[in-house]
N, C-alpha and C positions, 0 to 999 in steps of 0.2 A: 588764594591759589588760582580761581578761575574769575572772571569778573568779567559780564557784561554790561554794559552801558550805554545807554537810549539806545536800545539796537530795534531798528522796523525793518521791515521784512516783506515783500508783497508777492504773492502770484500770481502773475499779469496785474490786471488792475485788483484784485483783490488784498485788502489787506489783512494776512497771516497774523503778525506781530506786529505789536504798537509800540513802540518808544519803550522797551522794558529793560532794567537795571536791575541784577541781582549778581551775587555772589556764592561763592561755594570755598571755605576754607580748608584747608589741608585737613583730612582723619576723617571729614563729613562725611555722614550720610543723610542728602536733602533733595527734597523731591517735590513735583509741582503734582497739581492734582487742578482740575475742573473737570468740563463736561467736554465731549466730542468737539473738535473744531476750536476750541478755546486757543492753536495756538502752542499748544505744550512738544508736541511733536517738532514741527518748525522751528523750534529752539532750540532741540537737540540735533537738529536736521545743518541751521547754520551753525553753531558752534563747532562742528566735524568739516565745516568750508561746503556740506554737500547745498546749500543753498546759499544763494550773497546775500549779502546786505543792500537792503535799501539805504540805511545809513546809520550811524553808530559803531563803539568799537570793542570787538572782545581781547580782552587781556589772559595769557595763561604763563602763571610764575612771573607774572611783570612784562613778558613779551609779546606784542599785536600780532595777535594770530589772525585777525579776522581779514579776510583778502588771500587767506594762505591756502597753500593746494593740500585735498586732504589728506595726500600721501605722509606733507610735513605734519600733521595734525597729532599723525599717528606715531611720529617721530619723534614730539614732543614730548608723548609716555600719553595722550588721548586714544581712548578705547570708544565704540559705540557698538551696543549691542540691538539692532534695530527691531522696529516695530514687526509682529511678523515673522518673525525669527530670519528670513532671510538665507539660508543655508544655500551652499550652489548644491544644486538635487542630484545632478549627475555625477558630482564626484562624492569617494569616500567618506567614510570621517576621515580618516585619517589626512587625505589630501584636502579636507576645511579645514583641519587644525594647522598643514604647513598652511595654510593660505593668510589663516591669522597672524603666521610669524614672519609674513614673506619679506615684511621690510627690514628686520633682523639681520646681521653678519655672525651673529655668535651663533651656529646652526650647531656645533656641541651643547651648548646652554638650551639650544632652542629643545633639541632632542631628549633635554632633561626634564627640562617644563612641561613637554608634551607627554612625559611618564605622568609624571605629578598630575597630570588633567586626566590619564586613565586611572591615578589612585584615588581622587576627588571624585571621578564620575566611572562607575565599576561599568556602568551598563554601556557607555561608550568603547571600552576593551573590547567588552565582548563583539562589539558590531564596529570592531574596528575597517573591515573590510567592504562592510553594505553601504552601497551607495545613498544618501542623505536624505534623497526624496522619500525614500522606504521605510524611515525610520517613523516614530510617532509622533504628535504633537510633543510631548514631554520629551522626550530624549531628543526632539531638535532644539527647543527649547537650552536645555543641555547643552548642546556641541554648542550651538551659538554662541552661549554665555564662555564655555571652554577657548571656542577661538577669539573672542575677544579679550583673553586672560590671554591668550600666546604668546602678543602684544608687549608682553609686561609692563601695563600702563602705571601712570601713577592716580588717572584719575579713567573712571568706566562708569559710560553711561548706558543704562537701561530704560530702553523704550519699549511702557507697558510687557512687561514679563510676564505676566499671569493672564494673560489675555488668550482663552480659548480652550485653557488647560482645566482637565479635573481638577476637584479642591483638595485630594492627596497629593498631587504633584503640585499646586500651587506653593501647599505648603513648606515643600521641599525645595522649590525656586528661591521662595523667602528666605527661608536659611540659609540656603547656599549665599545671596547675595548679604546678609548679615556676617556670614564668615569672612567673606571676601572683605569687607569694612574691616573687621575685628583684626586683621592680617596686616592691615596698614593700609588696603586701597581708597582712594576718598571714591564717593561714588555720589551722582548725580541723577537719580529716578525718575521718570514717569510712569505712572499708574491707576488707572480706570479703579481699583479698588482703594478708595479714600482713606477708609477706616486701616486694612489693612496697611498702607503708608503710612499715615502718619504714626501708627502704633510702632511703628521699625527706624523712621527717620528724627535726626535730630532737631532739623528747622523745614517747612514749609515753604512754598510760593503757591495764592489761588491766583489761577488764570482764569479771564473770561474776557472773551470777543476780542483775543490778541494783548490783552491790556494786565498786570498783576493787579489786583484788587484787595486782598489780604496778604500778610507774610508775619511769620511769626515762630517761637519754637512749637512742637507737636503738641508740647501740653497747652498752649496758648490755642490751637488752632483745635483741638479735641475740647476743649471747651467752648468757643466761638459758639452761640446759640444758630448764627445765621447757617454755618458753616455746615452744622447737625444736620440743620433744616434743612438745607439745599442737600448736602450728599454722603450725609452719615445717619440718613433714615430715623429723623426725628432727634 
């Protein structure tokens, strides 16, 4: 479904991404995992076109997307739920949910799917009117993840989702992104919490210093003695 291929990456003279080659098949859920700076971000950063390519090419459903503006990205059925949650502060929910679906023409479908996203997230109903900056960590968390569903991608990626949130709400992000796979969406992770990724995802990529270094299925990579060592705390 998605395939990158020797794709490098630099900002200004620094190099982000080294020559990396991975794939994501239609139903996946796979997720990269290292330490800070490794790189994992900038790959979700250029696959959405929000950064170029130094050189290499991404393929989605067989089509070169890479070079493409990210409006078409979105067009595609590509979702990006970014690092940060990202919310515009000043407006509602309700106006980040049309915001999600702005590139949409079926605005009756749209208006259906945006029920569906206050029956999937109750606590957005309720604050359907409060402006986004207002809301909490978790429940922007929330709408985020809700306006990149408005989309109706075929594949959403999540950049670090657990990052900053209590471990009851983490827990409930998890889920939430395990239902969204189980429903049919393929999905592409980044995640600061190792252990919890790979315990959720079907195949890995470790990144480190722009470069992948391991790739494997979860149970191959939950066993990896190195892997413990470095970031699954022994």
């Amino acid at each position: 479904m998605l395939k990158l291929d020797q794709v490098t990456v630099h900002y200004g003279a620094t190099l982000a991404v080294d020559n990396i080659s991975l794939h994501v098949r239609e139903g996946e859920l796979v997720t990269l995992i290292g330490a800070n700076g490794a790189g994992k971000s900038t790959t979700l950063r250029a696959i959405s076109s929000l950064e170029p390519l130094t050189s290499g090419k991404i393929h989605f459903d067989g089509y070169l997307i890479s070079g493409a503006t990210p409006a078409s990205i979105i067009d595609r059925g590509i979702s990006h739920c970014p690092e940060g949650r990202r919310v515009f502060p000043q407006l509602t929910v309700r106006e980040n949910l049309e915001m999600g679906a702005y590139r949409r023409m079926d605005r009756q479908r749209a208006q259906q799917d945006m029920e569906r996203m206050f029956d999937r997230f109750p606590r957005l109903r309720e604050r359907i009117h409060q402006v986004a900056g207002t809301l909490s960590g978790g429940e922007q968390q929330m709408l985020a993840i809700a306006r990149a569903l408005m989309a109706r991608p075929r594949l959403v990626m999540f950049d670090e989702p657990s990052l900053g949130l209590a471990p009851n709400i983490v827990e409930q992000i998890f889920a939430l992104i395990q239902e969204i796979r189980k429903e049919g969406t393929t999905v592409l992770m980044v995640e600061q919490n190792a252990y919890a990724a790979l315990a959720m995802c079907d195949r890995a990529y470790l990144l480190e210093n722009g470069r992948i270094v391991t790739e494997g299925s979860a149970a191959e990579m939950l066993a990896n003695p190195d892997i413990r060592r470095a970031y699954l705390g022994g």
